[in-house]
Every structure is written in C-alpha cells, then in structure tokens.
C-alpha positions as MATLAB code, in Angstrom:
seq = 'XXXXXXXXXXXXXXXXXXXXXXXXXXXXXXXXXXXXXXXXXXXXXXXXXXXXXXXXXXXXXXXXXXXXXXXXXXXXXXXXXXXXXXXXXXXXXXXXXXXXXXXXXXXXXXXXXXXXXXXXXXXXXXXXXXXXXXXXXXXXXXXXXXXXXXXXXXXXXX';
ca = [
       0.000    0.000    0.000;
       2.869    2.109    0.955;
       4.260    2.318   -2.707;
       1.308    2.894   -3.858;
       0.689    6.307   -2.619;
       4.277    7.717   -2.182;
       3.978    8.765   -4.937;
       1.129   11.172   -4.218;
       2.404   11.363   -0.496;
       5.556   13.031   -1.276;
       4.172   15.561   -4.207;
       1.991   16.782   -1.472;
       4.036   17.068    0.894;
       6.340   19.307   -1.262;
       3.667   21.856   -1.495;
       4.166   22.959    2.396;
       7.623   24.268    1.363;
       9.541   22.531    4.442;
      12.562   22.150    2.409;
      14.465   20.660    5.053;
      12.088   17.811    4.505;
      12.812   17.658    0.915;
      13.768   14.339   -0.636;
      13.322   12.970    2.861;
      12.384    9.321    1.214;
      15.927    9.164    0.181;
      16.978    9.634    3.809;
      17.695    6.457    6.575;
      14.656    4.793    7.100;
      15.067    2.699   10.611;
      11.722    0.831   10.432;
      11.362   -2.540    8.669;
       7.704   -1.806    7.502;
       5.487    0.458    8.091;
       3.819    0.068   11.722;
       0.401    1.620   13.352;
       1.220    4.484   16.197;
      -1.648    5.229   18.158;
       0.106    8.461   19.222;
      -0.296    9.562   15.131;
      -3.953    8.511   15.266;
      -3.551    5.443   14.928;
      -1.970    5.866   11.476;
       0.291    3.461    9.536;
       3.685    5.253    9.653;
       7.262    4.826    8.787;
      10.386    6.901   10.562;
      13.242    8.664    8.263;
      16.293   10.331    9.743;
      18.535   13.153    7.537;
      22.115   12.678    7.590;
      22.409   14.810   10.451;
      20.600   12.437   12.839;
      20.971    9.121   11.059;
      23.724    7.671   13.118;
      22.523    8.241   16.301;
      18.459    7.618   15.900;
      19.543    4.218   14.582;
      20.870    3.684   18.110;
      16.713    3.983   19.361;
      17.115    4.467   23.195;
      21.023    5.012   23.113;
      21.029    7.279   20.484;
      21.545   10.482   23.174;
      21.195   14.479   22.743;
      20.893   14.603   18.678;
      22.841   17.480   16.955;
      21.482   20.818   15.852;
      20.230   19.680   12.405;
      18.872   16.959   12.797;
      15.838   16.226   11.005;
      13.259   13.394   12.043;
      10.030   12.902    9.268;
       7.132   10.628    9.956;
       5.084    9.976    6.716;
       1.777    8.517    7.775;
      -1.337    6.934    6.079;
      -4.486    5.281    6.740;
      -6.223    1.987    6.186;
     -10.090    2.052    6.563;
     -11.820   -1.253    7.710;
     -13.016   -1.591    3.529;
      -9.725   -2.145    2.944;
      -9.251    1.580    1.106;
      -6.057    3.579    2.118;
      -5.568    7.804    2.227;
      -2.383    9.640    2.405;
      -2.050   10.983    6.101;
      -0.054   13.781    7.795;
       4.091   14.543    7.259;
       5.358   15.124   11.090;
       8.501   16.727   11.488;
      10.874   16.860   14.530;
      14.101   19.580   13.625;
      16.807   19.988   16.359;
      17.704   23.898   16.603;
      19.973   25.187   18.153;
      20.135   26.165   21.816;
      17.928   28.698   23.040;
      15.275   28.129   19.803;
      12.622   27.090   22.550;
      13.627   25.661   25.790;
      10.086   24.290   26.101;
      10.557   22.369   23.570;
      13.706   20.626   24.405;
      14.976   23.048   21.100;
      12.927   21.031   19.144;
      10.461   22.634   16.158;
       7.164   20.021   15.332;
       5.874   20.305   12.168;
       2.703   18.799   10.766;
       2.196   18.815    6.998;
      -1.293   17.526    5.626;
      -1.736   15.241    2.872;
      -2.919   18.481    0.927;
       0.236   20.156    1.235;
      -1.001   22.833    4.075;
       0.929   22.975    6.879;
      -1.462   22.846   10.110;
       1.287   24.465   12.220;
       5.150   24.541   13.234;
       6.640   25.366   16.385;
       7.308   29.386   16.929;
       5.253   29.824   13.813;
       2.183   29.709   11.965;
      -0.527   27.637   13.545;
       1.661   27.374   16.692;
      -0.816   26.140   18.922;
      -2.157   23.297   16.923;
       1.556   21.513   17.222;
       1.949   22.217   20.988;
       0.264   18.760   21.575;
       2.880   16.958   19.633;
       5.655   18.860   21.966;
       4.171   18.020   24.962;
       3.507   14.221   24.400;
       6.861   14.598   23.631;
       8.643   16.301   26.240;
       7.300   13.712   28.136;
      10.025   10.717   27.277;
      12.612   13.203   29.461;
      15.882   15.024   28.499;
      17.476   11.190   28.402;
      15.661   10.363   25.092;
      16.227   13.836   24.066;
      12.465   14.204   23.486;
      12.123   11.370   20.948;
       9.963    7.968   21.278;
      11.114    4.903   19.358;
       9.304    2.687   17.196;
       8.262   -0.922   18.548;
      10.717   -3.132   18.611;
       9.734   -5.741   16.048;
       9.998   -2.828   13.261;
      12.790   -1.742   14.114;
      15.907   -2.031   11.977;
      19.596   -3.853   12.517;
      22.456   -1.583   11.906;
];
C-alpha cells in the first residue's frame, strides 16, 4: 500500500515548502515496515532520519542528545476497515539550536497535511495546533532527548 501512494504522499508534501524535509524518502529509514502508532492517530507510519541524525536515531534508546540539524520525518497513512487507504499527515521533529525554545527541548514540530497545508510549526504559523505533539513529547525526558522509538519488532539492525 505504501508504494502505492508515495507517490502522491511526497508531491503533497512538497507543497508545504519545508525544504528541510525535501527528498526525505531518500533519507535512513530505521523501520522494517510500516507500523500503526496510536500516538499519530492510529496511522500506519514509517520513521526517516537526515544525515544529520541518522547515526545516532539508529541507536533507538542510546542514540543520546541529537545534533542541531537533525531532522526526524514521519510519513503517515491510513487503512479504513473496507480495505481503502488515504495519504495521512508529514510530522517533522528539527533539532535547533540552543535557546530556539527551551520548552521544547529546542525542538520545532511540524505537521504537513496530505494536501500540502501545513497545520502548524513550532514558533510559527498555527503554533498552537503543534503544541500537543511537543508536549507528548517532552514527556520521554531530556534522556531520550524528546524522541519515542518505534516498537521493537519494526525496528531495523544496523
């Protein structure tokens, strides 16, 4: 299902004019398959990391304070119980660097609908409507650097 609407995922995507997000397909992907997270609605999604962040995502729970450029994208879709699928939402993680917003461990959230509009960014447009995705993640502590890990059993060997 997944190559099936790349395709139309990524084109899409593109029109929200994250560039740092650009080409992210070509990027590490760490999961074996695509997986359902109940924290993303319950979508199906998979987990890319730029170069930036690559090495040390890969490490899941070991992979420590990422670098100031690192870029995490979640491409998401859905699977309706008649078997049809639907492009979902891009979500973004950037590092920044220190002092961007303390609140959010320096991290900027991003959420990019299938449509191409982006619903909000951190310190930006449509602030408020990403402030959940912070939070939820602010929760996993300063020792996971604000990131949560895929399930085990998708998880790639490196």
């Amino acid at each position: 299902m997944y190559k099936c609407l790349i395709g139309e995922m990524t084109a899409s995507y593109a029109k929200g004019g994250l560039k740092t997000v650009s080409g992210y397909t070509g990027w590490t992907r760490v999961n074996t398959s695509a997986y359902q997270s109940a924290t993303h609605g319950s979508r199906y999604v998979n987990n890319y990391a730029n170069k930036a962040a690559a090495r040390r995502y890969a490490k899941f729970e070991k992979a420590g304070p990422m670098p100031a450029g690192s870029v995490l994208a979640k491409d998401s879709f859905a699977v309706r119980p008649d078997g049809s699928t639907s492009a979902g939402p891009l979500f973004v993680m950037e590092k920044m660097t220190a002092g961007f917003s303390p609140k959010t461990g320096n991290w900027r959230y991003t959420m990019i609908m299938p449509n191409g509009a982006v619903f909000g960014t951190t310190k930006g447009k449509g602030a408020a409507s990403v402030k959940f995705c912070a939070e939820c993640h602010m929760s996993m502590g300063e020792g996971q650097d604000s990131m949560t890990f895929l399930p085990e059993e998708f998880r790639k060997k490196f």
